[in-house]
TORNU-835690 format. One record per residue (C-alpha): residue in three letters; x, y, z; chain. Coordinates in pm, 1 decimal. Layout:
N
ALA_X_Y_Z_A
...
//
This chain:
75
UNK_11350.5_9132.9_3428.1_A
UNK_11307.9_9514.1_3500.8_A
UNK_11251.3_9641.7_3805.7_A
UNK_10834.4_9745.7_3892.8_A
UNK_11007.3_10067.6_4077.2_A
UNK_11235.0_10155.8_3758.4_A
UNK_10964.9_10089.2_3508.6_A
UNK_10790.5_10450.0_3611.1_A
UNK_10999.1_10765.7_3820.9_A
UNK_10797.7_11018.5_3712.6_A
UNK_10406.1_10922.9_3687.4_A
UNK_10361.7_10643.8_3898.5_A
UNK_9951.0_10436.0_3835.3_A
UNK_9677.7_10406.0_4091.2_A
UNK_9815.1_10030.1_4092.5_A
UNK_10143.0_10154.2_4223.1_A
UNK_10025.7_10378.7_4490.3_A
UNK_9797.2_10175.6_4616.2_A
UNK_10093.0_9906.7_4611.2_A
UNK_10337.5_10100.8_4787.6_A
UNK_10055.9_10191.1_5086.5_A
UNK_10002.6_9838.5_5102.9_A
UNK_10393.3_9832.5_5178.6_A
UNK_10381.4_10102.3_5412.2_A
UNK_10075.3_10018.3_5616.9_A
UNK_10196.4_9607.5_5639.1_A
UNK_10555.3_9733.4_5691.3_A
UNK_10424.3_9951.9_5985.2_A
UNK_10167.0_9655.1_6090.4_A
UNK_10371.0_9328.1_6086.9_A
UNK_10728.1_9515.0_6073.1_A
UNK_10851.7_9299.2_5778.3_A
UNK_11200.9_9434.0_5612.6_A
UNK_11220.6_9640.5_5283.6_A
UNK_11405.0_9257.8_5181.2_A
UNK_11090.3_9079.5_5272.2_A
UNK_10852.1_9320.6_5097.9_A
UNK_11071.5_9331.5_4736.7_A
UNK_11099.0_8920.9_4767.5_A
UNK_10691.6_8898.6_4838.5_A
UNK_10635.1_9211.4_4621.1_A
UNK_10374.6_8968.1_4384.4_A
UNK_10259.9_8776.4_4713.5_A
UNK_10113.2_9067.5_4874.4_A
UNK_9967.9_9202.3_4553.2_A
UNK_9791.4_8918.3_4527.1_A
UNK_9700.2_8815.6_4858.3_A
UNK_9713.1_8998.7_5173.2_A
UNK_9692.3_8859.3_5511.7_A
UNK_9429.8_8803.2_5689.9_A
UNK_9452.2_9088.5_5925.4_A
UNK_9462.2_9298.6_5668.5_A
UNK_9209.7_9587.0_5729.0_A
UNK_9160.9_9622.6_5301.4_A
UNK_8967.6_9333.0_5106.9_A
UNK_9052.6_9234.6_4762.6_A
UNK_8707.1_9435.2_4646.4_A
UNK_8781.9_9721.7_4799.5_A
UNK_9135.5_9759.7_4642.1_A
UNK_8982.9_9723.2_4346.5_A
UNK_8732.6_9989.6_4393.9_A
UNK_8996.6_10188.9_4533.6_A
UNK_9191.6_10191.2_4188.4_A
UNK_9088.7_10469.1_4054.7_A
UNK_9009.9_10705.9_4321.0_A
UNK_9293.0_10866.3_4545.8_A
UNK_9512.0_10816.9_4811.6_A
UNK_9280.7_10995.8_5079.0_A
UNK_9046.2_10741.8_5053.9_A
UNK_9326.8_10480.1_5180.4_A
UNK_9433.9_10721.8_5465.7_A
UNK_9105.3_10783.4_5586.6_A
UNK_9022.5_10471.4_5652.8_A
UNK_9365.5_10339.6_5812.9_A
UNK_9445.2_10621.2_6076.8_A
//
């Protein structure tokens, strides 16, 4: 199985982005290891904790705008 981080260097999707803030913000939130995050990498795709500020809606809203949107709202 390829690697999601190998499959695209150069242009990386709305999906990823928003994917890797989701790392970065829960990374920074619940301190879980880079380990943690590649062995859950599906988990938290699918379903983020409860805490988490994002809903599933909104993620999916957010797909096709930009980053700033993401920022904005999580200082």
């Amino acid at each position: 199985m390829v690697n999601k981080f190998q499959l695209r260097r150069s242009v990386a999707t709305n999906k990823e982005l928003i994917f890797n803030h989701v790392i970065e913000s829960t990374k920074t939130k619940f301190n879980y290891s880079k380990k943690q995050l590649r062995n859950n990498s599906k988990k938290t795709l699918r379903s983020l904790p409860p805490q988490f500020p994002l809903k599933k809606s909104k993620l999916k809203k957010l797909k096709n705008k930009p980053l700033t949107h993401l920022k904005e709202n999580n200082p």
